[in-house]
Gaussian input, Z-matrix of N, CA and C with variables (Angstrom, degrees):
# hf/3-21g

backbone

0 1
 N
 C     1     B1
 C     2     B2     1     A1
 N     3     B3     2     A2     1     D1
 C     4     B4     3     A3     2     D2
 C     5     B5     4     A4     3     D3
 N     6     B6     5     A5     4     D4
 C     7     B7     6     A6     5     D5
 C     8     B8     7     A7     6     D6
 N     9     B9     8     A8     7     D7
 C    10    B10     9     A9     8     D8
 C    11    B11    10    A10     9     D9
 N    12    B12    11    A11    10    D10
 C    13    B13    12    A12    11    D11
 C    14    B14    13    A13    12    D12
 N    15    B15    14    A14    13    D13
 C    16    B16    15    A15    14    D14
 C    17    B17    16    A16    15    D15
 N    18    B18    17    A17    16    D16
 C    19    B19    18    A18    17    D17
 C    20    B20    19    A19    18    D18
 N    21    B21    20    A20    19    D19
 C    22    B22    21    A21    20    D20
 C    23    B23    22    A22    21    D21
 N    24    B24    23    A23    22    D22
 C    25    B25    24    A24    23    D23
 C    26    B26    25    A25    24    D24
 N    27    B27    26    A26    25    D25
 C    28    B28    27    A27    26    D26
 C    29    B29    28    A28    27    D27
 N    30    B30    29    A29    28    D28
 C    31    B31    30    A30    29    D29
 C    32    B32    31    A31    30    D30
 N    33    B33    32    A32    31    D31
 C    34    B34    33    A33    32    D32
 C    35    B35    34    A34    33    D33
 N    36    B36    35    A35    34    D34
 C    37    B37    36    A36    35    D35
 C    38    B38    37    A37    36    D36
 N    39    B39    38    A38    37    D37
 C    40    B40    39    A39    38    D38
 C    41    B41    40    A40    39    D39
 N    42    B42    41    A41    40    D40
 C    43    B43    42    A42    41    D41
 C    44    B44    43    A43    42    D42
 N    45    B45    44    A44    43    D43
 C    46    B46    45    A45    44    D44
 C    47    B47    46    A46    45    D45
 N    48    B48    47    A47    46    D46
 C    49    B49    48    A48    47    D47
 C    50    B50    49    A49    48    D48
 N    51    B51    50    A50    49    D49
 C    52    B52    51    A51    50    D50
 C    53    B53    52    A52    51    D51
 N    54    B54    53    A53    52    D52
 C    55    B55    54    A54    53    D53
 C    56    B56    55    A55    54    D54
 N    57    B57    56    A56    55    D55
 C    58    B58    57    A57    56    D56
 C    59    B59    58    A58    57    D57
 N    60    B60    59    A59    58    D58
 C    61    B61    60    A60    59    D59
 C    62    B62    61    A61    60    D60
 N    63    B63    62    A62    61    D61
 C    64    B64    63    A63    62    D62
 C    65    B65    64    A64    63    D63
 N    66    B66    65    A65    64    D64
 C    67    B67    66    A66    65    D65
 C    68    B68    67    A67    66    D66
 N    69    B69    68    A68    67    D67
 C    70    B70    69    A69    68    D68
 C    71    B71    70    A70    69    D69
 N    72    B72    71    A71    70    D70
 C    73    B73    72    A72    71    D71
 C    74    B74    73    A73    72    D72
 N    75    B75    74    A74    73    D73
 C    76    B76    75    A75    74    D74
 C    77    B77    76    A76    75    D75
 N    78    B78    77    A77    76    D76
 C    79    B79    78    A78    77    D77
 C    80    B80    79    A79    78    D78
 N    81    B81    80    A80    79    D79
 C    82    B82    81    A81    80    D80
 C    83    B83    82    A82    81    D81
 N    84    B84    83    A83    82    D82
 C    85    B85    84    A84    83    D83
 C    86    B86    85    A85    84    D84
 N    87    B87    86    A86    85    D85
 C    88    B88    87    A87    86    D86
 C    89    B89    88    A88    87    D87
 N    90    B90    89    A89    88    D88
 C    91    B91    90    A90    89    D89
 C    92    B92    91    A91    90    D90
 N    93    B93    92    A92    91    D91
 C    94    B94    93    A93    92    D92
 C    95    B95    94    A94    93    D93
 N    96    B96    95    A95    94    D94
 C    97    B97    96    A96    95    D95
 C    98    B98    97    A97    96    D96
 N    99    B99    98    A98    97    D97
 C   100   B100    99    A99    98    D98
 C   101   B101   100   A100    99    D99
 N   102   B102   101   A101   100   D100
 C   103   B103   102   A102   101   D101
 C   104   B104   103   A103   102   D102
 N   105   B105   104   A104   103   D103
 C   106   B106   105   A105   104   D104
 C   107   B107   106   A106   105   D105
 N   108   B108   107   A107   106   D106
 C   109   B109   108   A108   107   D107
 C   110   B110   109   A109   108   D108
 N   111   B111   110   A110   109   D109
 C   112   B112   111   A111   110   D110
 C   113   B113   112   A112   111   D111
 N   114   B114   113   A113   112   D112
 C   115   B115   114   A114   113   D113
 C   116   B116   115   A115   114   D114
 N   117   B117   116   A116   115   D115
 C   118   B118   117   A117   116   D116
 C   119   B119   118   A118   117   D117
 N   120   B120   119   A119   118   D118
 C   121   B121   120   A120   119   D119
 C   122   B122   121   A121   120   D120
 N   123   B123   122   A122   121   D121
 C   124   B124   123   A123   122   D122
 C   125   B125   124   A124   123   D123
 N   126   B126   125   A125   124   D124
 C   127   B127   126   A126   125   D125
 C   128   B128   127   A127   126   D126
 N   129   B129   128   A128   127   D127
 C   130   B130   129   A129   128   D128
 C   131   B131   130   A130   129   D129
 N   132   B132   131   A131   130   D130
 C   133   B133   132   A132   131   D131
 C   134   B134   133   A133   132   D132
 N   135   B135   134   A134   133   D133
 C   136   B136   135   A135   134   D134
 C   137   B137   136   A136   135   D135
 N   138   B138   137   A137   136   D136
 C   139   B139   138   A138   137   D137
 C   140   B140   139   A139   138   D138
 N   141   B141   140   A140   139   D139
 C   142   B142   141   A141   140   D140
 C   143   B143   142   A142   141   D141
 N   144   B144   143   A143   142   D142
 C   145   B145   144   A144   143   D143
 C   146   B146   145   A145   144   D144
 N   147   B147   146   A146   145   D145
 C   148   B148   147   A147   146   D146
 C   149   B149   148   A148   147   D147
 N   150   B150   149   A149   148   D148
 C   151   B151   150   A150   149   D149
 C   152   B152   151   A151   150   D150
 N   153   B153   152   A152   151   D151
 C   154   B154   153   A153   152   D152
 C   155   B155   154   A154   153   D153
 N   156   B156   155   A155   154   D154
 C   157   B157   156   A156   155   D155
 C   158   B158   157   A157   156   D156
 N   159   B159   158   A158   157   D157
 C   160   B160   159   A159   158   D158
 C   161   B161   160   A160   159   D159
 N   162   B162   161   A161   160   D160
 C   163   B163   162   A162   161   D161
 C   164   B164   163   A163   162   D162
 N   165   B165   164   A164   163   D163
 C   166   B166   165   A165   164   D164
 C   167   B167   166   A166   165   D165
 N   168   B168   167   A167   166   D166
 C   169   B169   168   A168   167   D167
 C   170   B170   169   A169   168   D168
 N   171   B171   170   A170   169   D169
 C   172   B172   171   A171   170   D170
 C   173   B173   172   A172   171   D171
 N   174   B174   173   A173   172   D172
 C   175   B175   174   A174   173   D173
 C   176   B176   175   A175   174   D174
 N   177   B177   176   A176   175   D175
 C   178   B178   177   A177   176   D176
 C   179   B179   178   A178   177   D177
 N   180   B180   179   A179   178   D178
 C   181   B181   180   A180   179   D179
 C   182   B182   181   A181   180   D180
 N   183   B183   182   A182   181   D181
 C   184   B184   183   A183   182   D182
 C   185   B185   184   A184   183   D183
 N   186   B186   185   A185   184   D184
 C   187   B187   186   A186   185   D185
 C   188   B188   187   A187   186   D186
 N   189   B189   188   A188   187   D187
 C   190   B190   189   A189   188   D188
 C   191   B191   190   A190   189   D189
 N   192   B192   191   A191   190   D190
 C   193   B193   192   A192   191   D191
 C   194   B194   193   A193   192   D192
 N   195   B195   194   A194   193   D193
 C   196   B196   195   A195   194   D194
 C   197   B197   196   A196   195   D195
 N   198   B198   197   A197   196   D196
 C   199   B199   198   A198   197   D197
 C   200   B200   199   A199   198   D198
 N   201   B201   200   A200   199   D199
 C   202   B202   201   A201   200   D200
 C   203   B203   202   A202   201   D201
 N   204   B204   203   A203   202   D202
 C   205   B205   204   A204   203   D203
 C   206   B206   205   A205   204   D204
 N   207   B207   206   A206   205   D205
 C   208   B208   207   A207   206   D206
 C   209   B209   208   A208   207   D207
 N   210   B210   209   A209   208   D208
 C   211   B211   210   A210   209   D209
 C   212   B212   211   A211   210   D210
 N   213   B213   212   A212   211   D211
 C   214   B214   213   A213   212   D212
 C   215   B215   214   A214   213   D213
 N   216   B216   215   A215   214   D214
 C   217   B217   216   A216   215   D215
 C   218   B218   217   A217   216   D216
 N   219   B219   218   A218   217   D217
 C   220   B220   219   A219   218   D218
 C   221   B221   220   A220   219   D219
 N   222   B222   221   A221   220   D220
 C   223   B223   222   A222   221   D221
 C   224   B224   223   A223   222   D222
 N   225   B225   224   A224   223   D223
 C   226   B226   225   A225   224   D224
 C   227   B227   226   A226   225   D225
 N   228   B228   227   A227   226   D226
 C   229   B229   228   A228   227   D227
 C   230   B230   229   A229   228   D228
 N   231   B231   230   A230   229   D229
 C   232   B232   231   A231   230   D230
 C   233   B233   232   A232   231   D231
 N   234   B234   233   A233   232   D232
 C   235   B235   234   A234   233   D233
 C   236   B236   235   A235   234   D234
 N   237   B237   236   A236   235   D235
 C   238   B238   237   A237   236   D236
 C   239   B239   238   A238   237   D237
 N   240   B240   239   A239   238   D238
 C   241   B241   240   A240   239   D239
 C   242   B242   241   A241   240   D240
 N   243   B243   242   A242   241   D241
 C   244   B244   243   A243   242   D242
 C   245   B245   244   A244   243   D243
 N   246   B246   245   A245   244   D244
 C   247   B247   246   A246   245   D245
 C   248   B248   247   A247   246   D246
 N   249   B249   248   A248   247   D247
 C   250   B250   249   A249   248   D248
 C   251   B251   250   A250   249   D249
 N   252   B252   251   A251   250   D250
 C   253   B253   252   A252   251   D251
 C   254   B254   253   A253   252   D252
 N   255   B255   254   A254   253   D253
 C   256   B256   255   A255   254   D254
 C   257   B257   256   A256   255   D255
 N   258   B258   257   A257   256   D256
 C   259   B259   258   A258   257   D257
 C   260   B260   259   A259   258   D258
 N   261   B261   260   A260   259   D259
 C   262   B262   261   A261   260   D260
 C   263   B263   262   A262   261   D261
 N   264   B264   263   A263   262   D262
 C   265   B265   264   A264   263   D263
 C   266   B266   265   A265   264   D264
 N   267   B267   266   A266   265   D265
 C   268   B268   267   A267   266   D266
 C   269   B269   268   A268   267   D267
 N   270   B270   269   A269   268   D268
 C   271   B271   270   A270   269   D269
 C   272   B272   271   A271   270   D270
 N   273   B273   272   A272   271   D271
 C   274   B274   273   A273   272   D272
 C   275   B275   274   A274   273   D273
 N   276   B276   275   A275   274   D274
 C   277   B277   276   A276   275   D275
 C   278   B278   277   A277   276   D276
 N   279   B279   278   A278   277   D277
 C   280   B280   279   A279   278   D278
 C   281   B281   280   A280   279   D279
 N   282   B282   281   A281   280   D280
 C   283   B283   282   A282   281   D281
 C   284   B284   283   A283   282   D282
 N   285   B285   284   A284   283   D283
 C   286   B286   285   A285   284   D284
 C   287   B287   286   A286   285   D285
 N   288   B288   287   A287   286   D286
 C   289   B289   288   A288   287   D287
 C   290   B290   289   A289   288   D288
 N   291   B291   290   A290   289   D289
 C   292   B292   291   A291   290   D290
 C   293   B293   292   A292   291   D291
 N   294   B294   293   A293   292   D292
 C   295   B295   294   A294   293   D293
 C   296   B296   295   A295   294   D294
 N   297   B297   296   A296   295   D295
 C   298   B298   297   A297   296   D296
 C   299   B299   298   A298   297   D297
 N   300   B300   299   A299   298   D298
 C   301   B301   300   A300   299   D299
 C   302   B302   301   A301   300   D300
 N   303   B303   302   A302   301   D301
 C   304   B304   303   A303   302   D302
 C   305   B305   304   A304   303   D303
 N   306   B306   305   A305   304   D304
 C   307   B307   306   A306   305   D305
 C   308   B308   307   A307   306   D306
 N   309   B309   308   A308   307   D307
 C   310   B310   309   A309   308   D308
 C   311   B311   310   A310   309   D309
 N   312   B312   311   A311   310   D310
 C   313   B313   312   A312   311   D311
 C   314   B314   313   A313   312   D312

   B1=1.4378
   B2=1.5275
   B3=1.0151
   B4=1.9655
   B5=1.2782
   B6=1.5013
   B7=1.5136
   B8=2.2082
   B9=1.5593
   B10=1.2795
   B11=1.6906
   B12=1.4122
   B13=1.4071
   B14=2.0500
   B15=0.8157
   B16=1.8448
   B17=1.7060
   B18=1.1186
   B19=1.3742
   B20=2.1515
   B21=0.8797
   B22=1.6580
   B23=1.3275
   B24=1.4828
   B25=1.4105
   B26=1.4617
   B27=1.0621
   B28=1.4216
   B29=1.6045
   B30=1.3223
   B31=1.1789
   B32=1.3711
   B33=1.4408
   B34=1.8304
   B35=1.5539
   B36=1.4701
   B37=1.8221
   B38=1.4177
   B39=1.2336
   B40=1.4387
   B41=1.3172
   B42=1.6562
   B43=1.6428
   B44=1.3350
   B45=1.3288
   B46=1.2315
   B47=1.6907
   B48=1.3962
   B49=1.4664
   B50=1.6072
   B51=1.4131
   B52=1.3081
   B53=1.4126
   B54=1.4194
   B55=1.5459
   B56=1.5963
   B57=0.8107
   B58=1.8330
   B59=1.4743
   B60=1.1373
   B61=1.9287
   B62=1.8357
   B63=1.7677
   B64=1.4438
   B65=1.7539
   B66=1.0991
   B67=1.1260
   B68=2.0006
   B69=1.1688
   B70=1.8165
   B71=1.7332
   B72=1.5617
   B73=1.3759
   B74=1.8473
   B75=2.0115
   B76=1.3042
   B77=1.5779
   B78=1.4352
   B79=1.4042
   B80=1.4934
   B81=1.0477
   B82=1.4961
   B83=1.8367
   B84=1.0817
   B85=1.0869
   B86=1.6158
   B87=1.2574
   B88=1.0608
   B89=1.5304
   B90=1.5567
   B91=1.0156
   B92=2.0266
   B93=1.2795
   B94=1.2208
   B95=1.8124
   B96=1.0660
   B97=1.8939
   B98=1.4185
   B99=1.6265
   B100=1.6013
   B101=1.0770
   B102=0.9895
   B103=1.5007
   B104=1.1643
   B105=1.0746
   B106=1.5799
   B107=1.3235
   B108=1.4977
   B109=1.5304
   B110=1.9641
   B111=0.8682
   B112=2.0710
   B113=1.0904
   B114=1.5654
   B115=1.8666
   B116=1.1975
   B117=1.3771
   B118=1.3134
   B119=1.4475
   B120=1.5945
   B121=1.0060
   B122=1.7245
   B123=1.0180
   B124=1.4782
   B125=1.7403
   B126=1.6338
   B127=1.6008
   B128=1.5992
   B129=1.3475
   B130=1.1561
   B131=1.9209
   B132=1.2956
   B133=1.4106
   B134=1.2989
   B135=1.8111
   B136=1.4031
   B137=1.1551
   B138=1.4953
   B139=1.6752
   B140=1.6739
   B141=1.2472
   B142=1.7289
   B143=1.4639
   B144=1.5901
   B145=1.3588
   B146=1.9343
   B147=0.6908
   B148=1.4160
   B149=1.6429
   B150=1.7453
   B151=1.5096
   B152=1.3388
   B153=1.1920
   B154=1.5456
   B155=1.5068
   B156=1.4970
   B157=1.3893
   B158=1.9311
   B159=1.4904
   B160=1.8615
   B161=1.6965
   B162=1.4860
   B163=1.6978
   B164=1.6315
   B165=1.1820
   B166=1.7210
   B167=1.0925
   B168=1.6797
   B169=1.2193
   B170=2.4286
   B171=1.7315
   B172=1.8438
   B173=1.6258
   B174=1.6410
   B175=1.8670
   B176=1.5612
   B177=1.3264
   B178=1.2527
   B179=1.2621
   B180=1.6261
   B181=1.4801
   B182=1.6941
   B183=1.4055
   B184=0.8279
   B185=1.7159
   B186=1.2342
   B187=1.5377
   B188=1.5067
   B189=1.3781
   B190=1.4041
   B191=1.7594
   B192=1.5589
   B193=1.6138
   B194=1.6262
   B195=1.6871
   B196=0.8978
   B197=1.5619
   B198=1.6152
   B199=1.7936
   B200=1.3589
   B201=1.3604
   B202=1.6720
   B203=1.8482
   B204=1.3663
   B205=2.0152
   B206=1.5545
   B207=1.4444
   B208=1.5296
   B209=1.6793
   B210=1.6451
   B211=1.3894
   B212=1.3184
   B213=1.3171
   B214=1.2329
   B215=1.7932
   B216=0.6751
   B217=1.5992
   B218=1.6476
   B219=1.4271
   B220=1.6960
   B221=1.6136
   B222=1.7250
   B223=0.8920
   B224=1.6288
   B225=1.7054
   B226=1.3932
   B227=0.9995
   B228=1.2970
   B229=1.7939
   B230=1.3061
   B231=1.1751
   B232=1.5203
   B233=1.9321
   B234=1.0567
   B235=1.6705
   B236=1.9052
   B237=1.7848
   B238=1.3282
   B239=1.8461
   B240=1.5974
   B241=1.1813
   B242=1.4820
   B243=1.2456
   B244=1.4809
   B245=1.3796
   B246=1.6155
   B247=1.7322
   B248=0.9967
   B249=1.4061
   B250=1.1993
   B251=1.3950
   B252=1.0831
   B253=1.6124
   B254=1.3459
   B255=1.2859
   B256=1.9424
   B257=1.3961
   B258=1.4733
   B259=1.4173
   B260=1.7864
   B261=1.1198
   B262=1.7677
   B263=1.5564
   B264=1.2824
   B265=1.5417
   B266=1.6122
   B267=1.2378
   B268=1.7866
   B269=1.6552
   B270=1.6193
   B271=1.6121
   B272=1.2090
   B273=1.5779
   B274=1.0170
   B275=2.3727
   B276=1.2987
   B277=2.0723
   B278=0.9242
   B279=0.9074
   B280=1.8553
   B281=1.5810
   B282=1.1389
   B283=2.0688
   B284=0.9331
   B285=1.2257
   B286=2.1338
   B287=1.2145
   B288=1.1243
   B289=1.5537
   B290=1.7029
   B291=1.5420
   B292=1.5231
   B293=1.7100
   B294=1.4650
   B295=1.1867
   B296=1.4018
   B297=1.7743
   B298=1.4306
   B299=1.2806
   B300=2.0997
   B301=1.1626
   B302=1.0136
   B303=1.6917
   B304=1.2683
   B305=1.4255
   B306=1.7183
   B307=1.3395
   B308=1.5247
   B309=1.1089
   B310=1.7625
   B311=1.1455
   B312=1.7389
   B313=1.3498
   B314=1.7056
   A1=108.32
   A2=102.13
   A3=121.76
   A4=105.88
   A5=142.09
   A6=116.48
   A7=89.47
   A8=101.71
   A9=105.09
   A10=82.52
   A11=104.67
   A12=100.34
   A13=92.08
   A14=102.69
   A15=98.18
   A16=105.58
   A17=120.84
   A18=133.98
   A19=89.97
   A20=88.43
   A21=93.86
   A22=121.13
   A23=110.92
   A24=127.13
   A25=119.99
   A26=147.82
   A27=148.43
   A28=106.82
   A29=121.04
   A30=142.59
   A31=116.72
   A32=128.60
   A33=129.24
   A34=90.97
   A35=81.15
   A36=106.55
   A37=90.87
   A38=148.16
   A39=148.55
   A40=99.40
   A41=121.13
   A42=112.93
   A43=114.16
   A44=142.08
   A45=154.38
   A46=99.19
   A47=126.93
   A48=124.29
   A49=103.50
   A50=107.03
   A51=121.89
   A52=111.42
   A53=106.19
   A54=124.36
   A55=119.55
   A56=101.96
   A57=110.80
   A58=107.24
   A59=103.98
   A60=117.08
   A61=87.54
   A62=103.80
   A63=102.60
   A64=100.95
   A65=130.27
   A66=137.48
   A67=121.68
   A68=85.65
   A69=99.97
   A70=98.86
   A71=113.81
   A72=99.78
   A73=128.68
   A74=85.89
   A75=100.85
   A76=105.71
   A77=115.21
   A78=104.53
   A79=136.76
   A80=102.60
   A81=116.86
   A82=112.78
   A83=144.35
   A84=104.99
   A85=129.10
   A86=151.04
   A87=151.52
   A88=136.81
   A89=138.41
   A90=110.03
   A91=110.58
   A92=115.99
   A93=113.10
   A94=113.61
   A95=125.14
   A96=107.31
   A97=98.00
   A98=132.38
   A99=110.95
   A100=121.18
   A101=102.68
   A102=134.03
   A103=101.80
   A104=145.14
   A105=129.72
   A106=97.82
   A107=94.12
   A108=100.21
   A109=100.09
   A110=108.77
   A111=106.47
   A112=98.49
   A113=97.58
   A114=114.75
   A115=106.82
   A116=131.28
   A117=122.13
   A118=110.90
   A119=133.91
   A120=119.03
   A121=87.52
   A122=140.94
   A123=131.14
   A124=104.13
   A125=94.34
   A126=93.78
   A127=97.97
   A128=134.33
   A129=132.10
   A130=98.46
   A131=111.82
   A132=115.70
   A133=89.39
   A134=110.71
   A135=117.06
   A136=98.66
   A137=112.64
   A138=109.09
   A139=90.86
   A140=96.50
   A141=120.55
   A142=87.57
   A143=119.64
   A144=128.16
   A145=92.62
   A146=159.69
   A147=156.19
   A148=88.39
   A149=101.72
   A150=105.28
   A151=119.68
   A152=121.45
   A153=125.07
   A154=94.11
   A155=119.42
   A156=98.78
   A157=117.94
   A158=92.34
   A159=108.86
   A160=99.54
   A161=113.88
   A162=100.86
   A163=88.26
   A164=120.31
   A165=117.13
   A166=113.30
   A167=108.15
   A168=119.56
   A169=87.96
   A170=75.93
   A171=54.49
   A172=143.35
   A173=94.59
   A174=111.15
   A175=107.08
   A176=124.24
   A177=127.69
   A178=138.17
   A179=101.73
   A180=123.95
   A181=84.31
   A182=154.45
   A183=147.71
   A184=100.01
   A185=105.65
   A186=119.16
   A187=108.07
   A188=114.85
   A189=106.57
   A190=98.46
   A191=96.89
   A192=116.59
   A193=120.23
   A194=110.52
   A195=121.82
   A196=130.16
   A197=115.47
   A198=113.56
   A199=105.94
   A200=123.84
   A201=120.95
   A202=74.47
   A203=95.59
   A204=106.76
   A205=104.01
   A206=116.61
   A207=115.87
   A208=90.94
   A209=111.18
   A210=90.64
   A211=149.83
   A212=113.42
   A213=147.31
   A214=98.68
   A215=112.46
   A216=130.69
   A217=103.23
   A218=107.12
   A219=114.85
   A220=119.96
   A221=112.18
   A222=98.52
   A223=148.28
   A224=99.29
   A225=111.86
   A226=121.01
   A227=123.51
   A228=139.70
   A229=92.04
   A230=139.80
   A231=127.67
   A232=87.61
   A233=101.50
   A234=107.67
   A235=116.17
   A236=94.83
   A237=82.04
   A238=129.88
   A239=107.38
   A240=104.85
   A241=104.40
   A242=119.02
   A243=113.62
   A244=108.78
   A245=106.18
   A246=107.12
   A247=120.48
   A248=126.64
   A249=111.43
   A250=151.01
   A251=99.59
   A252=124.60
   A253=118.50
   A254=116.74
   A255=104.96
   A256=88.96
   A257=139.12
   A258=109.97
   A259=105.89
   A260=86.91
   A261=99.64
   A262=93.42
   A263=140.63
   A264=160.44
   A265=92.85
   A266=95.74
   A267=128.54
   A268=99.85
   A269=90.39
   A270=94.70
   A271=107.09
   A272=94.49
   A273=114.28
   A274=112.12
   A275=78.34
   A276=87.72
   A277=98.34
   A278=158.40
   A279=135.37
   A280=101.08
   A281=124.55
   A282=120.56
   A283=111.78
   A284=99.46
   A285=101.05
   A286=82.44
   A287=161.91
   A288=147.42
   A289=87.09
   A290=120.82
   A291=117.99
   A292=90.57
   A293=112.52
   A294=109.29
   A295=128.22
   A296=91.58
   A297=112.12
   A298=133.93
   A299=109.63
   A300=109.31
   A301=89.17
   A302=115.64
   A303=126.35
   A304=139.82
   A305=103.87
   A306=128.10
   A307=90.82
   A308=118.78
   A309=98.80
   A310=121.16
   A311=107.00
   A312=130.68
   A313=126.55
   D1=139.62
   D2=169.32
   D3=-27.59
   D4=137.47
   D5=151.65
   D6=-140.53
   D7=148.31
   D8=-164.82
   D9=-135.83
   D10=153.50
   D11=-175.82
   D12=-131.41
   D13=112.05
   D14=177.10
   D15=-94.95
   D16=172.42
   D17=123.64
   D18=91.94
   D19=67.01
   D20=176.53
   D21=-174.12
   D22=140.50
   D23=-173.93
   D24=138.74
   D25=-140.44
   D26=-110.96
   D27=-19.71
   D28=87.69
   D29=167.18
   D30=-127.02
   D31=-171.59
   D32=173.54
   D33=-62.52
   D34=161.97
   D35=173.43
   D36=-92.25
   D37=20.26
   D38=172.56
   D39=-106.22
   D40=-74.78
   D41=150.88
   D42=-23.74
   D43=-116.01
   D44=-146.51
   D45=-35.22
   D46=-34.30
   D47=-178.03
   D48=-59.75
   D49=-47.12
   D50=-159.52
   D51=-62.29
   D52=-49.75
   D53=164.67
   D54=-48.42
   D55=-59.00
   D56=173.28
   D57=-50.16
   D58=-54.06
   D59=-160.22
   D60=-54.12
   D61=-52.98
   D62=-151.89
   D63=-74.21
   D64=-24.56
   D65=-175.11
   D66=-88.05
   D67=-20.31
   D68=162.05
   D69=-83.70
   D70=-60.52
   D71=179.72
   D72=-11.50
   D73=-61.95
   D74=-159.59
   D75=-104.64
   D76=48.38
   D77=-173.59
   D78=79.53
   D79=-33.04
   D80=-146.82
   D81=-56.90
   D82=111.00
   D83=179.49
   D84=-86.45
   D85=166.23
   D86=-175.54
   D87=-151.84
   D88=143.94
   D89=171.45
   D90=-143.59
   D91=176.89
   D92=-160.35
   D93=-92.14
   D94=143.26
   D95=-162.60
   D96=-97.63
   D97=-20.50
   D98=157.59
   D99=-112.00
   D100=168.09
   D101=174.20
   D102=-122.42
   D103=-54.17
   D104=-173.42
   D105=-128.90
   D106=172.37
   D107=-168.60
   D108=-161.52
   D109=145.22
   D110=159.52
   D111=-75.51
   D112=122.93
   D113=153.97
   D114=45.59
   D115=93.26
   D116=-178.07
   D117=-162.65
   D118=167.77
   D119=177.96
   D120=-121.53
   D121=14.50
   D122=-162.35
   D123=-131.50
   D124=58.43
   D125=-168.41
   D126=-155.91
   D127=-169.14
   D128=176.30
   D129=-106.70
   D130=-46.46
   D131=-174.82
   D132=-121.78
   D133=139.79
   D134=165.46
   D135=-121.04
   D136=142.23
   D137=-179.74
   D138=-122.53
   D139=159.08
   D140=-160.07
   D141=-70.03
   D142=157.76
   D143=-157.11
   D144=-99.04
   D145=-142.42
   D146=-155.95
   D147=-174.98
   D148=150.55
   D149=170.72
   D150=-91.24
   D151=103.65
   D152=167.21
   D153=148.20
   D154=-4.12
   D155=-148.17
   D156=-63.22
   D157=-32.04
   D158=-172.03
   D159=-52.93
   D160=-12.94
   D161=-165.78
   D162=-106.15
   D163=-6.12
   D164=169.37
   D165=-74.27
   D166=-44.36
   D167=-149.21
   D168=-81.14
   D169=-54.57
   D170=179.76
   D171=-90.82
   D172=19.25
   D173=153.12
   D174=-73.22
   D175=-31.62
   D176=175.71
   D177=-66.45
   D178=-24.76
   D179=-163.07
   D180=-118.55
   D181=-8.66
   D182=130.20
   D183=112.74
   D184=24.20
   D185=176.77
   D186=-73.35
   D187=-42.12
   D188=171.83
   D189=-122.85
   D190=167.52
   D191=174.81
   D192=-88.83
   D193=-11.25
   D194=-177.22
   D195=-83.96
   D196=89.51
   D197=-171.66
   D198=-46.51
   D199=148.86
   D200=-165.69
   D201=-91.72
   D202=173.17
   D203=178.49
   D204=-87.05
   D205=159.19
   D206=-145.26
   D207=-77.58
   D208=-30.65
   D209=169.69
   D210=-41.42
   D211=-32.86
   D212=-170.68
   D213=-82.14
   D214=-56.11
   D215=-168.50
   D216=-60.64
   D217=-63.90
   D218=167.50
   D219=-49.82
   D220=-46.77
   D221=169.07
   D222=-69.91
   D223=-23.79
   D224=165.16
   D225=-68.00
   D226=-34.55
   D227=171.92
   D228=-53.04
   D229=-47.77
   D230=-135.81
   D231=-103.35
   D232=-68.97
   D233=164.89
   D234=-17.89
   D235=-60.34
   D236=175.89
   D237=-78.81
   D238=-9.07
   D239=-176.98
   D240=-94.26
   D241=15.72
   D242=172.13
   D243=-105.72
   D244=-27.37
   D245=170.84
   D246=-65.26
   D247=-49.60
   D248=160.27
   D249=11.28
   D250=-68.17
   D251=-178.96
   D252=-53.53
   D253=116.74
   D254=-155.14
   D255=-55.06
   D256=-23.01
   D257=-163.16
   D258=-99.13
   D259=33.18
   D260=165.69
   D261=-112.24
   D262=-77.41
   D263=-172.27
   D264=-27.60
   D265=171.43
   D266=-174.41
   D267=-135.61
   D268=104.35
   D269=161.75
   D270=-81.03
   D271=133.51
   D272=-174.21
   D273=-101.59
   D274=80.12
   D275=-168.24
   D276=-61.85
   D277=-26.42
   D278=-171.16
   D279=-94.84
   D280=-13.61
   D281=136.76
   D282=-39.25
   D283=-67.22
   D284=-161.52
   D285=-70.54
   D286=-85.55
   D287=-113.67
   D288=-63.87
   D289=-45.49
   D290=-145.50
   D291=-67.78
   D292=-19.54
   D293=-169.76
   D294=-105.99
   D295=27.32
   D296=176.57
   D297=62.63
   D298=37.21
   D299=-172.72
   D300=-111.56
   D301=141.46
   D302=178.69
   D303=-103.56
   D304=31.19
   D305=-175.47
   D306=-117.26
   D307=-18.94
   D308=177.64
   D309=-81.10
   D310=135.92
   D311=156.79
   D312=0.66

């Protein structure tokens, strides 16, 4: 029977090798759930974190009561939609290698 494994990864590129290796062994098929990520080393593209973002993120997450000022808010918005852009991001090649692509660097 079929078996597909979704929704896993941002871990070491030592992990993620290990995972692949053991899951090619046995068939298995699988695939990784990011592609990008903020600031990170456990991703394929990391895009730079935006300034203000931790006080968005934690008006959002409801850690504090305090709305950050709209300045702040526009500018992280704008920060993060410019990071975005893989040619903002940091490939991160020794990912892809862990993940057995054989065009990387």
């Amino acid at each position: 029977m079929p078996l597909f494994l979704g929704e896993t990864g941002e871990l070491t590129d030592e992990w993620n090798q290990a995972f692949r290796e053991l899951h090619e062994r046995h068939g298995v098929g699988w695939s990784f759930w990011t592609y990008k990520n903020l600031d990170t080393s456990s991703t394929i593209v990391s895009i730079p974190r935006p300034e203000g973002w931790n006080e968005l993120v934690a008006f959002a997450d409801g850690r504090t009561r305090e709305k950050p000022p709209a300045v702040l808010v526009e500018r992280a918005v704008r920060q993060y939609l410019d990071g975005i852009r893989l040619a903002r991001g940091e490939v991160r090649w020794s990912y892809l290698r862990s993940l057995g692509l054989r065009g990387a660097p």
